[in-house]
C-alpha positions in Angstrom: -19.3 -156.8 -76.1 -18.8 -158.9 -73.0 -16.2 -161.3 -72.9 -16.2 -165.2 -71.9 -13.0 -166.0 -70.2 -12.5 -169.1 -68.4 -13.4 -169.4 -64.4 -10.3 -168.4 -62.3 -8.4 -171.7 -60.9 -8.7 -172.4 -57.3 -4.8 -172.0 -55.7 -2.2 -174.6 -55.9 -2.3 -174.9 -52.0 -6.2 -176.0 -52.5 -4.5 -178.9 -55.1 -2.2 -180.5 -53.3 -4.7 -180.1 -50.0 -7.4 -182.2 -52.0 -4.7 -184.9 -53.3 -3.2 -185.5 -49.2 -7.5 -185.1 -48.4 -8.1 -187.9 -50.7 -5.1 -190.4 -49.4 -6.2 -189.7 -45.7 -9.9 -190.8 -47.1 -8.1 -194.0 -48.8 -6.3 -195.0 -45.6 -9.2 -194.5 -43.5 -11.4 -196.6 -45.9 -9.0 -198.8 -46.1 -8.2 -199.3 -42.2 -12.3 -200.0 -41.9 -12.4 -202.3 -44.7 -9.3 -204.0 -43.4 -10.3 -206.7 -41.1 -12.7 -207.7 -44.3 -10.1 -207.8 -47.0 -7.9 -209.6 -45.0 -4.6 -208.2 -46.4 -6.1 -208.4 -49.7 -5.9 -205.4 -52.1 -3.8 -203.0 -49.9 -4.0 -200.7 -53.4 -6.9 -200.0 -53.9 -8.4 -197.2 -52.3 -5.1 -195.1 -53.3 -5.8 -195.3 -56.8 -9.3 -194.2 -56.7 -7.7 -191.5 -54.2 -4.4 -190.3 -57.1 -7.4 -190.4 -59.7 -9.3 -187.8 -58.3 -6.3 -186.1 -57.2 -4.5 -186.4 -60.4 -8.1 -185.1 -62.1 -8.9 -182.1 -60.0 -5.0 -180.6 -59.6 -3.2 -182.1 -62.7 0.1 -183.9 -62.3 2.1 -182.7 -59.3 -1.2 -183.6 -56.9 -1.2 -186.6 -58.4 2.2 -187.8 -58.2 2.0 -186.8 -54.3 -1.2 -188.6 -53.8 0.3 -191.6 -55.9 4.1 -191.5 -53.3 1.4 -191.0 -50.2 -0.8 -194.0 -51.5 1.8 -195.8 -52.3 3.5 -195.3 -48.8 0.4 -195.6 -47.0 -0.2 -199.3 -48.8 2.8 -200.9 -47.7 1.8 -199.7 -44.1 -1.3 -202.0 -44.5 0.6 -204.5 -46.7 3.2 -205.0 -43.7 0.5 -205.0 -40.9 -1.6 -207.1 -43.0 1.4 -210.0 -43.0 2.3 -209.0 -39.5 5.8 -207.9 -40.8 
């Protein structure tokens, strides 16, 4: 009798690579979409970006894709007040 385990999880290093892929995605959509937003929603993109982190590597990727959103965002929030 053949048994059905579960599908081997991808690494941890393949986690935390997709959570810092995401926010780089984030900031870059958010640097294009800048000049149009004009300041507004600097948060955004990052939680779409800890979302998918948090839902394909569990808590630690998302927690680092929340601290590098959350970084990245007051980047945008200060250049978007000239600060």
């Amino acid at each position: 009798m053949k048994r059905n385990f579960p599908p081997p999880r991808p690494a941890a290093s393949i986690h935390y690579a997709v959570a810092v892929a995401a926010v780089l995605v984030a900031a870059v959509v958010r640097a294009l979409l800048g000049p149009a937003l004009d300041g507004a929603m600097p948060f955004a993109p990052f939680l779409a970006a800890a979302a998918i982190a948090a839902w394909f590597g569990g808590r630690g990727p998302g927690l680092l894709a929340t601290a590098l959103g959350a970084l990245a965002s007051l980047y945008f929030l200060s250049t978007a007040t000239g600060a």
